[in-house]
C-alpha positions as CSV (number, residue, x, y, z in Angstrom):
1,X,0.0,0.0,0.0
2,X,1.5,3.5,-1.1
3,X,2.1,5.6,1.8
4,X,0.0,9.4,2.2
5,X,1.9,12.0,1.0
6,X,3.3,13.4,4.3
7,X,4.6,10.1,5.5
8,X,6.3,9.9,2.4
9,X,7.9,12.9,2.6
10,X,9.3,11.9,6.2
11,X,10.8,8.6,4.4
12,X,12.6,11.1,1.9
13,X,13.9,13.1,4.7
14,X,14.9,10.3,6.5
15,X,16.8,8.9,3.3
16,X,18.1,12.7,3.2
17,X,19.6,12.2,6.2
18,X,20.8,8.9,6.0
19,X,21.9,8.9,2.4
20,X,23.8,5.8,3.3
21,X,20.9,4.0,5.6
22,X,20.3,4.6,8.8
23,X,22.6,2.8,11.0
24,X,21.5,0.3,13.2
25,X,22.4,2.0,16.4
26,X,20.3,4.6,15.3
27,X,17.4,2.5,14.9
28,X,15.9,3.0,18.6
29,X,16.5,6.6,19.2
30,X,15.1,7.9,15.9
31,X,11.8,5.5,16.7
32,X,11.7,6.8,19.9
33,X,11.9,10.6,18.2
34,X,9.4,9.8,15.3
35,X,6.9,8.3,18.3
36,X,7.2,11.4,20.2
37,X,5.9,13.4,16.8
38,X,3.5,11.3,14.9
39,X,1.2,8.6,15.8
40,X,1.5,4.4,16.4
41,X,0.0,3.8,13.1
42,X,2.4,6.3,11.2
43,X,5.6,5.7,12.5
44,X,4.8,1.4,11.7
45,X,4.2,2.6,8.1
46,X,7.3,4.6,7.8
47,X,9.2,1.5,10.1
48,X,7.7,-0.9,7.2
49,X,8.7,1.8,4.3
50,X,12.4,1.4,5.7
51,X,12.2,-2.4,6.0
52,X,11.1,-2.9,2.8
53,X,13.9,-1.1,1.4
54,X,16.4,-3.4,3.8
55,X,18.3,-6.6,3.5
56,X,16.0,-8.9,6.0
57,X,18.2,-8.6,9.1
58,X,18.1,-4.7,9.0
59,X,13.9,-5.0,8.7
60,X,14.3,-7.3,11.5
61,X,16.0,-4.9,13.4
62,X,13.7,-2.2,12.5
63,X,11.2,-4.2,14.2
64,X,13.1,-4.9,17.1
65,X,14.0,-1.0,17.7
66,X,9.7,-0.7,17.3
67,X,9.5,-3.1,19.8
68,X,11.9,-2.0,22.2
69,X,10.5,1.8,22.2
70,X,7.4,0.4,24.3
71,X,9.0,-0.6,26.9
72,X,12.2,1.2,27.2
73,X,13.5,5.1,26.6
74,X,16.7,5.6,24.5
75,X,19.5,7.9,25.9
76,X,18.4,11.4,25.6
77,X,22.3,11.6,24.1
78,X,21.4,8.8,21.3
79,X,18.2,10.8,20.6
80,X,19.8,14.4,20.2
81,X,22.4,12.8,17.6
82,X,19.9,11.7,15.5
83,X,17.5,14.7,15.6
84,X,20.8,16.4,14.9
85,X,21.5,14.4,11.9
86,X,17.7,14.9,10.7
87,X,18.3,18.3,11.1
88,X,20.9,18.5,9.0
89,X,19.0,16.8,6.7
90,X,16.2,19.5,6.2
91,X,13.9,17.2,8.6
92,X,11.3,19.4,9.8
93,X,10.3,18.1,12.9
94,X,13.4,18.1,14.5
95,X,15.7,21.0,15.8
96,X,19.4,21.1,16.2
97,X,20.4,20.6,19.6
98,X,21.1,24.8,21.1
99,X,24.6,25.2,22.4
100,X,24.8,28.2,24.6
């Protein structure tokens, strides 16, 4: 099924700012980040966007880093690097960490 138009857009971001994929280690921080900003149902479309788009054991650990953003909370360090990296990507839901 073809994602809506703004979900879409988020996927192109994404790949904007993960021209190489996104790194595994990143997987649970920036599902933690996209379930702070859109809803359950969006963030499994974009997860199965992404997994499509993977070799099977990098789906599976999109799954996984789904999964584990239920139960536990990702270092508020892992989550600023990737909203960084979005950022830098022209993602628009996510602003560069301030330094002051």
């Amino acid at each position: 099924m073809a994602l809506p138009p703004f979900l879409t857009s988020i996927v192109g971001w994404l790949r904007a700012g993960y021209p190489e994929g996104v790194p595994e280690r990143d997987y649970f921080p920036l599902f933690a980040l996209l379930g702070s900003q859109l809803t359950d149902t969006d963030v499994a479309a974009i997860a199965d966007e992404l997994a499509g788009a993977s070799d099977p054991a990098s789906a599976h650990a999109i799954r996984s880093a789904i999964g584990a953003v239920t139960h536990d909370r990702p270092l508020d360090a892992d989550v600023a690097r990737v909203r960084a990296r979005l950022a830098a990507g022209g993602w628009p839901l996510a602003k560069p960490e301030r330094t002051s």
